[in-house]
N, C-alpha and C positions, 0 to 999 in steps of 0.2 A: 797583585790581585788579578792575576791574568784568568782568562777564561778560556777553557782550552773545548776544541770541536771535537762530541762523541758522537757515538752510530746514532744516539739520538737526541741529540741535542747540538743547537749552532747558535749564539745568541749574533745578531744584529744590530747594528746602533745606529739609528738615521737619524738627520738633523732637518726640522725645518730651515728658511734664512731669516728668520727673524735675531737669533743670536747665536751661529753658527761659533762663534770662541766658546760657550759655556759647554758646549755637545762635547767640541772637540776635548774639552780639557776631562771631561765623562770619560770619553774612549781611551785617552792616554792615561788615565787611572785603571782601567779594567783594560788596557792593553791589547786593546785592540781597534780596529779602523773604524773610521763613520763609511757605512756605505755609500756607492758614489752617488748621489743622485743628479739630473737635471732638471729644473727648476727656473721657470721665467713666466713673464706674463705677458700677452697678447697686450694688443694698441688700445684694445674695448676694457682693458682691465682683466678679463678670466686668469685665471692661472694654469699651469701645465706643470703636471710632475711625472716624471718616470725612473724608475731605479734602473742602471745599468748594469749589474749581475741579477744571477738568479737569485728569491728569496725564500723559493719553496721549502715547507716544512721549519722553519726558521724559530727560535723565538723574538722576536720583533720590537725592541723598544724605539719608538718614534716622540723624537725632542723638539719640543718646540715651545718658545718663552713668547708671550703676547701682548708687547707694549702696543703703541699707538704706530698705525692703526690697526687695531683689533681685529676688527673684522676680518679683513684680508687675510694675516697671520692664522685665524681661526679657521677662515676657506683652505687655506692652506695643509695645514695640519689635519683636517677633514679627510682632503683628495692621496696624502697620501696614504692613514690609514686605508681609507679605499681600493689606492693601489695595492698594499701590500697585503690585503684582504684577495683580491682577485689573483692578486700572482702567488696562492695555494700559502701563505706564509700558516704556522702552528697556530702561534699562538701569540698576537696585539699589544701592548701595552702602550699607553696615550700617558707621553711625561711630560704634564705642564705645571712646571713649579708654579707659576703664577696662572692659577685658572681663572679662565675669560668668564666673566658676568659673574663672577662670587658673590658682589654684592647685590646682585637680584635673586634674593632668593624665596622670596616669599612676596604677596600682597600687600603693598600699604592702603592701597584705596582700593572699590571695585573697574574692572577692566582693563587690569595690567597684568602682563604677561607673567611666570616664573621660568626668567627669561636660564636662570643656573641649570634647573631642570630641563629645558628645551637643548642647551648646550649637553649636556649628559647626554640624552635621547640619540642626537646627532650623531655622537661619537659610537653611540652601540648602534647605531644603524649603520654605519659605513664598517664597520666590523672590530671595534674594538672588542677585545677579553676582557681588558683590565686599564684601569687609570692607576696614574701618581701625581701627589700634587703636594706642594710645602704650603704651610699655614694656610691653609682656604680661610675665609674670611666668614663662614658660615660652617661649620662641622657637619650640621645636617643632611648639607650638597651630597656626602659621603653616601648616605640613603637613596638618591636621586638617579645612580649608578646601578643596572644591574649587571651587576658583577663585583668583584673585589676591589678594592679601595684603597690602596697606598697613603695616608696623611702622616706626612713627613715634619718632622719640630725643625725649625731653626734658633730655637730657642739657645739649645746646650753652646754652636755654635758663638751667639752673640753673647751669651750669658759669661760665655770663658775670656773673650775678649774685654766684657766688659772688668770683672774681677781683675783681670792681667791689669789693662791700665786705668781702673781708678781706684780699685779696692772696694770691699765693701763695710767700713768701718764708719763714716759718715753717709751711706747711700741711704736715700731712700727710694720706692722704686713707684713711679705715678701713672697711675690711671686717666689717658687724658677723656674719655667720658665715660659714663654711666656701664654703656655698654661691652667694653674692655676691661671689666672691674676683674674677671674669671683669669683670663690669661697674666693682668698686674699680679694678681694674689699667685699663681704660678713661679711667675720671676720669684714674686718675694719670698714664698718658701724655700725656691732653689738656695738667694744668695742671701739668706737670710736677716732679710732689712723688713723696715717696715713700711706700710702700706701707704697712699695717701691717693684722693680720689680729687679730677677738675669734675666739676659740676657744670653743664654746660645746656643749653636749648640751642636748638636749631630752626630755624626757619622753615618749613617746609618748603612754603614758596620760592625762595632763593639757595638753591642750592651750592655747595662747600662757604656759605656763610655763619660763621659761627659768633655766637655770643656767650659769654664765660661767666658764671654767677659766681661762685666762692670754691672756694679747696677746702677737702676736708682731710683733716690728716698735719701731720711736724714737717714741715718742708723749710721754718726758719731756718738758715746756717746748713744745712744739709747741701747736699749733690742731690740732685733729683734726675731718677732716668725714667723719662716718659717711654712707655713702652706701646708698640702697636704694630699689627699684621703687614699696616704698608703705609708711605707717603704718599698722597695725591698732590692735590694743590700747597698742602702743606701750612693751608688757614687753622686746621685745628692744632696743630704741632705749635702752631706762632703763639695762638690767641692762650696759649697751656703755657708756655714759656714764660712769655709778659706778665700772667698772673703768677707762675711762680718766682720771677723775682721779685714783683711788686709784696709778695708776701716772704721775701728776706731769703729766697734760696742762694745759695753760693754758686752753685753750676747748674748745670741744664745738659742733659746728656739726652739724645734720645737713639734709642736702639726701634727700627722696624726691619718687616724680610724682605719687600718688595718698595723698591725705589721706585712709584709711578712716575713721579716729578715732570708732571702736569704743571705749563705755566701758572701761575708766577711759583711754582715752589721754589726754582734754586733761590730765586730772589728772597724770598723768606725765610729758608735756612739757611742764606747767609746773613740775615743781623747779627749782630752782636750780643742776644740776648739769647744764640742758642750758642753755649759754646762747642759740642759734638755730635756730630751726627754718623751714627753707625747703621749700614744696611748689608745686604747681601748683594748676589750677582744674579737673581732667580730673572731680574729685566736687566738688559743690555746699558751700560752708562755710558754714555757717548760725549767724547770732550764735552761739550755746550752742556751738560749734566755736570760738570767737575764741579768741586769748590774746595777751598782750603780745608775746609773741618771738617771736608768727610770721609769716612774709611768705609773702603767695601772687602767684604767676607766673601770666599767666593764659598758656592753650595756644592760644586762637584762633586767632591770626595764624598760628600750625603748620600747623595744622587746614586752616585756610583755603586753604596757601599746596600742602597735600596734596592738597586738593579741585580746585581750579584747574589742577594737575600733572595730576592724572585725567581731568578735561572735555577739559584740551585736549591730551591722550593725549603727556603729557611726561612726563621722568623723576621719580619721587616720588624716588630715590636721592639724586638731584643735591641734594636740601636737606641731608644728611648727609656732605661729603667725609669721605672716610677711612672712611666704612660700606659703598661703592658694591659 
């Protein structure tokens, strides 16, 4: 998939360091280098970015994945847009497979921010053209963008994995709340199983505390693959498990894109009560994140195959038939 420099076009692939291996693994699929930058942070915390070649006229994809902490990673990927805004670059694109503040995207009470939107803002003000992001956690965000919009599936991804090793003859594929019922019902068309819904309240007051009322849906004797955008703490994935084997499930799979694995997750997904846990590589897993049962998919090749659709101004759609 090499990408080769014409009189008018050069494409670029910068990495922030939040997870400089997943950039790197971009660039060695599209076959070409990360540019070099330097990158460090003063005593007071600021950050400092500079690229050390020219970037003028370029087209511009700046990578950067945003685990904890966030913020920083976000100032980051900021300043460099910025820079290569200033140093005459064509034309921007901001890849953050996992975008920061997804799930602020809207109002629940009065006088709270729409903190996704503010993030958006940000980025077109230091000179983005364009975003890319897998699974946003809100579809809407896409709107919040002025400019075009990259929303990348890692569904096809996990969905082939999953078929490879469990099959899909006994699956059934679970919604662990109310609010994931759209993307469940997706799986399930794909691999075509049937559906089955946790029913669950949430505390307001206490946040990633979950409480599990009933399952609706055949999860007796079944494989059940809990399906969702991302792990955080990992209290909803647990409290979905526990209720599907107390109501006779055989296995417990669950597939998301984005490993937050925010304490106590590893400690949760590893009971015994989940037997697999499938994610992607969109955040960095860092030993102390390992566990026995879990497999990571890496997104590169997505990534890469989004990037390339860009440069040479083709359809990013055409990688998802049936999303077009």
């Amino acid at each position: 998939m090499a990408i080769e420099k014409t009189a008018s076009k050069q494409l670029v692939i910068a990495s922030g360091r939040a997870h400089q291996g997943l950039a790197q693994e971009v660039a060695e699929i599209l076959q070409t280098d990360l540019v070099p930058v330097t990158a460090y942070d003063f005593a007071n915390g600021e950050t400092f970015v500079r690229y050390e070649r020219s970037v003028r006229g370029v087209d511009a994809f700046i990578i950067q994945s945003h685990p904890n902490p966030v913020n920083h990673w976000l100032m980051e990927q900021l300043l460099m847009v910025d820079a290569m805004n200033r140093a005459s670059a064509k034309r921007i694109t901001v890849v953050a497979p996992f975008f920061p503040y997804a799930r602020q995207d809207k109002k629940h009470k009065g006088r709270e921010p729409i903190s996704a939107r503010l993030v958006t803002d940000l980025f077109r003000t230091a000179g983005a053209t364009r975003l890319m992001a897998v699974d946003l956690h809100a579809p809407q965000i896409q709107g919040f963008f002025d400019g075009p919009v990259d929303h990348l599936w890692a569904l096809p991804l996990l969905a082939d994995h999953v078929v490879e090793k469990f099959g899909t003859e006994n699956l059934t594929v679970v919604s662990p709340d109310s609010g994931r019922v759209r993307v469940a019902d997706i799986w399930a068309d794909r691999l075509g199983s049937p559906l089955a819904i946790v029913h669950k309240r949430r505390d307001p007051d206490k946040p990633n505390q979950v409480q599990v009322n009933e399952i609706v849906g055949r999860v007796r004797g079944r494989d059940c693959l809990i399906v969702d955008d991302m792990i955080d703490t990992g209290g909803t994935i647990l409290a979905a498990a526990s209720a599907l084997k107390e109501n006779g499930a055989a296995k417990v799979i669950v597939a998301a894109t984005h490993p937050v694995f925010s304490p106590p997750a590893i400690d949760r997904l590893s009971d015994p009560l989940i037997d697999a846990v499938i994610v992607t590589n969109t955040l960095p897993i860092t030993p102390d994140k390992e566990f026995e049962n879990l497999t990571v998919l890496s997104i590169a090749p997505l990534i890469a195959k989004a990037i390339a659709a860009v440069f040479y101004d083709d359809s990013v759609n055409s990688l998802f038939p049936g999303h077009a």
